[in-house]
Z-matrix of the N, CA and C atoms (Angstrom, degrees):
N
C 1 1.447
C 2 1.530 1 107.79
N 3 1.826 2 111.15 1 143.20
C 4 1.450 3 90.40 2 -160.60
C 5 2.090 4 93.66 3 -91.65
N 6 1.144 5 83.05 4 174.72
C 7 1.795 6 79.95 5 -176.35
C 8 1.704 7 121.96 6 -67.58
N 9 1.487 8 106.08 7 -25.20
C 10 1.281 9 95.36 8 177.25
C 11 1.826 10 123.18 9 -61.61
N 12 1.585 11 96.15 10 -35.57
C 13 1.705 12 117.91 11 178.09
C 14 1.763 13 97.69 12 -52.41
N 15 1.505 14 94.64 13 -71.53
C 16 1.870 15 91.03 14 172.14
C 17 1.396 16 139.35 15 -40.55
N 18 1.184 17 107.22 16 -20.62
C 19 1.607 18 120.83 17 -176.20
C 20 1.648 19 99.75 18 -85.67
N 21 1.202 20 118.60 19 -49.21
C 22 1.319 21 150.21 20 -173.42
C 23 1.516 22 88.69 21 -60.82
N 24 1.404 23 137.58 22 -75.98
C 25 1.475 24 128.37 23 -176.10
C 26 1.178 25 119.20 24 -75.17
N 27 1.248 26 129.12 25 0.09
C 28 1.240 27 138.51 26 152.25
C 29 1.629 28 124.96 27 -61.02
N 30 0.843 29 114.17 28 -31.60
C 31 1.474 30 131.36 29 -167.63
C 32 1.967 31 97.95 30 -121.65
N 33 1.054 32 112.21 31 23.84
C 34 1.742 33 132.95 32 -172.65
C 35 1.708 34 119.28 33 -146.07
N 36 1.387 35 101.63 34 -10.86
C 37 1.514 36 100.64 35 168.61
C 38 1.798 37 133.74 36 -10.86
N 39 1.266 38 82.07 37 -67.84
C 40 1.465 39 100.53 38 -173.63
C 41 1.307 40 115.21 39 -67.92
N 42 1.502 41 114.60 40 8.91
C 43 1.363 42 124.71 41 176.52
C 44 1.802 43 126.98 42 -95.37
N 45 1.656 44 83.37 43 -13.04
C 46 1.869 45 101.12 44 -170.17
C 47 1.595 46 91.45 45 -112.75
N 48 1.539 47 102.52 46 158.16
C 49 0.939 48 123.67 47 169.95
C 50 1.320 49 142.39 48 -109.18
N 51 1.964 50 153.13 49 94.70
C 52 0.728 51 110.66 50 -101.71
C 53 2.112 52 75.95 51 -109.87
N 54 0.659 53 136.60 52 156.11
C 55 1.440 54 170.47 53 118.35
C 56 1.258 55 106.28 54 13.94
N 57 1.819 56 127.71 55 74.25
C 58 1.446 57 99.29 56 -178.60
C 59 1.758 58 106.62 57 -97.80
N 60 1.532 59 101.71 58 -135.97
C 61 1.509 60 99.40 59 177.11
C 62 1.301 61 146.10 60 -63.77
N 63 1.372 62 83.94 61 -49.38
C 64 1.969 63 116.87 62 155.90
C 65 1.411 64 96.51 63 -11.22
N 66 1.447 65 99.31 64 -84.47
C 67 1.944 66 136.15 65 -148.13
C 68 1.507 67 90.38 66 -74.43
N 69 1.195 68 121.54 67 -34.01
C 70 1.682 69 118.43 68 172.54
C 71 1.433 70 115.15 69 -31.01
N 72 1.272 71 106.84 70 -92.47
C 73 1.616 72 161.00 71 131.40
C 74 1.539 73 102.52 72 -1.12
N 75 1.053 74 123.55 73 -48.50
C 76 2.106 75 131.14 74 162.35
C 77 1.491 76 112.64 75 -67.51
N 78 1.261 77 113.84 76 -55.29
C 79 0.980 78 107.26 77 -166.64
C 80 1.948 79 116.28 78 -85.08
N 81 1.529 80 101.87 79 -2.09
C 82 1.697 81 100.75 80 173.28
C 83 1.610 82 97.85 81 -81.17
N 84 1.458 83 116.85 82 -38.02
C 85 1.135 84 126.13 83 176.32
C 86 1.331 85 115.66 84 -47.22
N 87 0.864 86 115.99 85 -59.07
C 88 1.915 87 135.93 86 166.52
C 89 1.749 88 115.04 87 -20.48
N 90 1.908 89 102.61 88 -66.05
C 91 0.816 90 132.90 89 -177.34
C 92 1.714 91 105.99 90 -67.05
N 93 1.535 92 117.06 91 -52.29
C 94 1.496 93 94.79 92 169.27
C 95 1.304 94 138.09 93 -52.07
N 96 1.795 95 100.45 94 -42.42
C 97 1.414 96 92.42 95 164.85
C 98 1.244 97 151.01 96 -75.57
N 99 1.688 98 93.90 97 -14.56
C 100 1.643 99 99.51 98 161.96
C 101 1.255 100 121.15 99 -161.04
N 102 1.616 101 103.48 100 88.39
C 103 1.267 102 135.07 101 -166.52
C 104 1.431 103 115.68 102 -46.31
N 105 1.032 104 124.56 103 -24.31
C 106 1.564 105 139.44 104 174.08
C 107 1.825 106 110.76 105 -57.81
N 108 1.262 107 112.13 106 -2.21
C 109 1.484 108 131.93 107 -164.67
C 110 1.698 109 86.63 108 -88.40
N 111 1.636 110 124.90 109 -32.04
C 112 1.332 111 105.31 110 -126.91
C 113 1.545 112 81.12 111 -103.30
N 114 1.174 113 151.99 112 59.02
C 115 1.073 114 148.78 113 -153.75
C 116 1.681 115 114.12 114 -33.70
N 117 1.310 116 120.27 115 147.59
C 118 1.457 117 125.35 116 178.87
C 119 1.279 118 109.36 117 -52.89
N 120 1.532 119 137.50 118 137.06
C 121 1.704 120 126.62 119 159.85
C 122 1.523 121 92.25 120 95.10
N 123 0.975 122 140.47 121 -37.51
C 124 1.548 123 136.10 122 -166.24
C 125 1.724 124 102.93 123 -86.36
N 126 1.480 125 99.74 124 142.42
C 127 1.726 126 98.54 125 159.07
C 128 1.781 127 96.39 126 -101.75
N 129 1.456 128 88.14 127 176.06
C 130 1.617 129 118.28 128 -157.15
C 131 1.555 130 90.33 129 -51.60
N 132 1.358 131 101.85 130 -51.66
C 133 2.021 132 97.06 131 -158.01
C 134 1.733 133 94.66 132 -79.40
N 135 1.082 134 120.67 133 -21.33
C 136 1.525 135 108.34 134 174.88
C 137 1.599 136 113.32 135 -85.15
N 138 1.227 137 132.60 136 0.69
C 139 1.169 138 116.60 137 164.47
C 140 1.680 139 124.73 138 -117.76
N 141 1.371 140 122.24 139 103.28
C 142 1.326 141 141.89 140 -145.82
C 143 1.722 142 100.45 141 -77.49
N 144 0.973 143 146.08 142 -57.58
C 145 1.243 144 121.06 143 166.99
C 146 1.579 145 140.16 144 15.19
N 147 1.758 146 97.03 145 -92.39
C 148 1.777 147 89.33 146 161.55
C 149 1.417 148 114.79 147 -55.37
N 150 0.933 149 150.28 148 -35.83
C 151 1.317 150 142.81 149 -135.31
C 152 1.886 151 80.93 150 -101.51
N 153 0.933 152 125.58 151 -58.18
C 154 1.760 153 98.23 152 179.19
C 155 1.335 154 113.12 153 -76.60
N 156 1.158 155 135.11 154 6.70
C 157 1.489 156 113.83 155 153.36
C 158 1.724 157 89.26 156 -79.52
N 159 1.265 158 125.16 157 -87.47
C 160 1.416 159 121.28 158 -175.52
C 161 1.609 160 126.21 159 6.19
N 162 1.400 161 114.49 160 -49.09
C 163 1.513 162 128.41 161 -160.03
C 164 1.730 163 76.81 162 -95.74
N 165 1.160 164 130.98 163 -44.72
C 166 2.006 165 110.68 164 -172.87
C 167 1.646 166 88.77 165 -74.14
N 168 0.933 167 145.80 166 -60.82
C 169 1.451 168 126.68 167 -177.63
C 170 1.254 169 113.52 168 -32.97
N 171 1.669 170 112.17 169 -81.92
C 172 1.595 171 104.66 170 -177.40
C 173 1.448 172 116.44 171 -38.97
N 174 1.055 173 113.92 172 -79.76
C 175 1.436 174 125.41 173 -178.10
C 176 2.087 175 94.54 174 -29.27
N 177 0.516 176 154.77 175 -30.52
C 178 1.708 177 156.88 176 -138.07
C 179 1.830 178 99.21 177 -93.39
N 180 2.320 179 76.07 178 -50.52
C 181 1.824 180 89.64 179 -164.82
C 182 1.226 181 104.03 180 -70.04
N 183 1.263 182 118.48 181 -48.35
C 184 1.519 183 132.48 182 173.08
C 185 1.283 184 121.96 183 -35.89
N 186 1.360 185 113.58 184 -46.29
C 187 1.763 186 110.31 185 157.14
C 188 1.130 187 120.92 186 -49.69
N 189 1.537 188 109.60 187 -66.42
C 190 1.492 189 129.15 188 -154.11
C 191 1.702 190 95.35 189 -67.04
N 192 1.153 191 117.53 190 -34.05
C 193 1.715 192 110.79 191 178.45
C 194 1.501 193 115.64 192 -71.43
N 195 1.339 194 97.53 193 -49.09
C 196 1.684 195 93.26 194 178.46
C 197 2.046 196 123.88 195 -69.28
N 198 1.088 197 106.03 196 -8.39
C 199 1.692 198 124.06 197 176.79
C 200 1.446 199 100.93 198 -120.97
N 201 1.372 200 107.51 199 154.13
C 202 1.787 201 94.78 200 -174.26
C 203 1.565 202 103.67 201 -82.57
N 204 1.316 203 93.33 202 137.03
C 205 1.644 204 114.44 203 159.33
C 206 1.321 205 109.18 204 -30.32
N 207 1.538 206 130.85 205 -51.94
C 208 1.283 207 115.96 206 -152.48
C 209 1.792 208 109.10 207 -75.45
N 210 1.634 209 109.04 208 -10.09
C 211 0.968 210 121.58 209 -172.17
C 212 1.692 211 110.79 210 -54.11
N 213 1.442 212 102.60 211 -41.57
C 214 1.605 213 113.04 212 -165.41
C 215 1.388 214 107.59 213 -106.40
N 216 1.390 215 120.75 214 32.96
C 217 1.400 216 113.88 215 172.65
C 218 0.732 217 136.51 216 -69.16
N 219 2.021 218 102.04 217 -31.35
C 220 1.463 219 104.27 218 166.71
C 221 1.883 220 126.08 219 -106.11
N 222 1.501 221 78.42 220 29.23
C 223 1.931 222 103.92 221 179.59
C 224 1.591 223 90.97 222 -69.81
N 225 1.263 224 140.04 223 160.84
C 226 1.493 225 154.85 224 161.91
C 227 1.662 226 98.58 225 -102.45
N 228 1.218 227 106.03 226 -48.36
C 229 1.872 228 123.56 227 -173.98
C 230 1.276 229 136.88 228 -147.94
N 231 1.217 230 98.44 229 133.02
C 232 1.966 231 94.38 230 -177.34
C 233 1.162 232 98.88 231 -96.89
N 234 1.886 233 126.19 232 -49.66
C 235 1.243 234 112.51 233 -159.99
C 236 1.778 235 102.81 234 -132.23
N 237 1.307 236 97.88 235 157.48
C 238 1.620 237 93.71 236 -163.85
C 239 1.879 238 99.82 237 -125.90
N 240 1.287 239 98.63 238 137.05
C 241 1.282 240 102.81 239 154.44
C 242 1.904 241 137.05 240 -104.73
N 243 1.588 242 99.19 241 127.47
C 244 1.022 243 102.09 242 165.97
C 245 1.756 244 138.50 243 -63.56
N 246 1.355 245 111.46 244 135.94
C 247 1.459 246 92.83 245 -168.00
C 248 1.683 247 104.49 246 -175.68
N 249 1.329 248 118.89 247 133.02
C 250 1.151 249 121.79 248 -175.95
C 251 1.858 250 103.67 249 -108.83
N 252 1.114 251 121.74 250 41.34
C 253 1.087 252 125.16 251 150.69
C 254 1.753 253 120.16 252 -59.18
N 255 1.315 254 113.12 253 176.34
C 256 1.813 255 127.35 254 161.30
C 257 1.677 256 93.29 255 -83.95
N 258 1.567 257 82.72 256 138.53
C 259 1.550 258 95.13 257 171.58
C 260 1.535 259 108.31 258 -102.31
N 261 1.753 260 115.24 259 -6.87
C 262 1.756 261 120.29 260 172.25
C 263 1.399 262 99.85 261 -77.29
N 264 1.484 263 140.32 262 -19.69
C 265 1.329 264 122.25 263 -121.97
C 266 1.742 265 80.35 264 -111.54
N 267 1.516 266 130.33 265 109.17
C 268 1.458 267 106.47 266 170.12
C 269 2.043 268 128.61 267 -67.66
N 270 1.281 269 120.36 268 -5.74
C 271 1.234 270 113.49 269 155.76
C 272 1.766 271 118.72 270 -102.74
N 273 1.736 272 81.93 271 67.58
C 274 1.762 273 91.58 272 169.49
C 275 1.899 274 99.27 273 -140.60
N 276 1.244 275 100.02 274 159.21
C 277 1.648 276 108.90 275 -168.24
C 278 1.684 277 89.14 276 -67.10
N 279 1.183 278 159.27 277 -21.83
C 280 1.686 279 166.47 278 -170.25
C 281 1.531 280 68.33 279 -71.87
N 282 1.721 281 134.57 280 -89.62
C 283 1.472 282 117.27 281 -148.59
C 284 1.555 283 113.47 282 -48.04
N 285 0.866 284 111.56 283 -47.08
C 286 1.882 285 128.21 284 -154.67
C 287 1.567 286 73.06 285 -66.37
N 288 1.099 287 133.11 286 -97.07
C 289 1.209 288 134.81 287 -153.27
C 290 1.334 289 123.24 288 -27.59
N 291 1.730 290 95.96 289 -57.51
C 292 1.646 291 79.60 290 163.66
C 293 1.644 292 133.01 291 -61.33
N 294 1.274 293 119.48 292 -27.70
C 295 1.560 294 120.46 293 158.85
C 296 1.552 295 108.29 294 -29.07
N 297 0.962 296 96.25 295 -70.25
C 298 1.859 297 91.06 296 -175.25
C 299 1.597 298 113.43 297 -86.72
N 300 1.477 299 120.00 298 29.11
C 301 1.598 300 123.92 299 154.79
C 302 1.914 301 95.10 300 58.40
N 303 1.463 302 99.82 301 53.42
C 304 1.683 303 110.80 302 173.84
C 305 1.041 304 101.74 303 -110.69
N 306 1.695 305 131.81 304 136.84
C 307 1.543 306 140.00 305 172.88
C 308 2.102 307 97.63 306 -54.15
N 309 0.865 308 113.82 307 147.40
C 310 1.478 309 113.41 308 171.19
C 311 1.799 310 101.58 309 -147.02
N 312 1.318 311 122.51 310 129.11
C 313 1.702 312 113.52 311 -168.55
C 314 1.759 313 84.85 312 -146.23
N 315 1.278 314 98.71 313 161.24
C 316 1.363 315 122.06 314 162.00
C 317 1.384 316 129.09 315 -78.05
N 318 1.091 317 143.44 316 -162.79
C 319 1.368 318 121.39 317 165.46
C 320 1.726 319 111.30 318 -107.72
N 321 0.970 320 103.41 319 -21.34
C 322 1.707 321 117.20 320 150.21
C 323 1.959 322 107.97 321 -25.22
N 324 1.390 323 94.53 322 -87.49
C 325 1.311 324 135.03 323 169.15
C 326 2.091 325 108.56 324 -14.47
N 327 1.560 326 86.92 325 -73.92
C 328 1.512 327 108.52 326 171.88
C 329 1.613 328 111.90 327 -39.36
N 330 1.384 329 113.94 328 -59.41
C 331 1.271 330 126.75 329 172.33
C 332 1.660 331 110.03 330 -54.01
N 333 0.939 332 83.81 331 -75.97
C 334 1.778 333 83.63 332 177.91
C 335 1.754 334 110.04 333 -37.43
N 336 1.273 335 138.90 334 -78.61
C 337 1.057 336 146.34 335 131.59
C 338 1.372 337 118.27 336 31.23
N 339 1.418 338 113.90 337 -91.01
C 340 1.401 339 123.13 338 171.96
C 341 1.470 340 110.77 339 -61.38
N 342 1.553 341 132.16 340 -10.13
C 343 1.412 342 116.59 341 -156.05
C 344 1.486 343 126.83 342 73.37
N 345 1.485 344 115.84 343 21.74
C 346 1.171 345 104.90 344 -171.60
C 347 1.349 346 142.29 345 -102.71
N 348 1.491 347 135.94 346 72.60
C 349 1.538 348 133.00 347 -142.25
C 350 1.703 349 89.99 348 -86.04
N 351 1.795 350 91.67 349 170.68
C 352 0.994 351 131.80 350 -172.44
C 353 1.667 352 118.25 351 -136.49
């Protein structure tokens, strides 16, 4: 990492999230089912993929447990990921996501979405 990036997340902490058990435990899960996540050359904690679907799962259950479930039945999504992946391509985080019924948008999308011109 070059030092300016480090200095830069240094003074950004409170911006990352750190990885507890939950997201552990999700994201090996992730990876079994679709190993294509784990990119070639990368270890597990260096390749970010599963691990943000993982953290919208937990984080998802974590809502839905602490408020009643029945509340969001007819929710589609609590939490969405951003992502300029192919949404044809099935080894892209857009497929996986939808597997586990996760919002996945472009940044197009987002805009549109929120209403937001430029």
């Amino acid at each position: 990492m070059d030092k300016e990036l480090k200095k830069w997340i240094e003074n950004k902490k409170e911006m990352f999230i750190k990885a507890d058990k939950d997201q552990t435990e999700k994201q090996k899960e992730i990876i079994e089912k679709f190993p294509f996540l784990a990119k070639e050359g990368k270890t597990s904690n260096k390749n970010a993929d599963p691990w943000i679907i993982a953290l919208a799962l937990t984080k998802r259950d974590e809502q839905t447990n602490r408020l009643s479930p029945s509340l969001f039945s007819s929710e589609k999504y609590l939490y969405t990921i951003l992502t300029e992946e192919s949404k044809t391509k099935q080894q892209r985080i857009p497929y996986v996501s939808k597997q586990y019924n996760l919002d996945c948008i472009n940044l197009k999308e987002l805009f549109q979405r929120e209403k937001w011109k430029f």
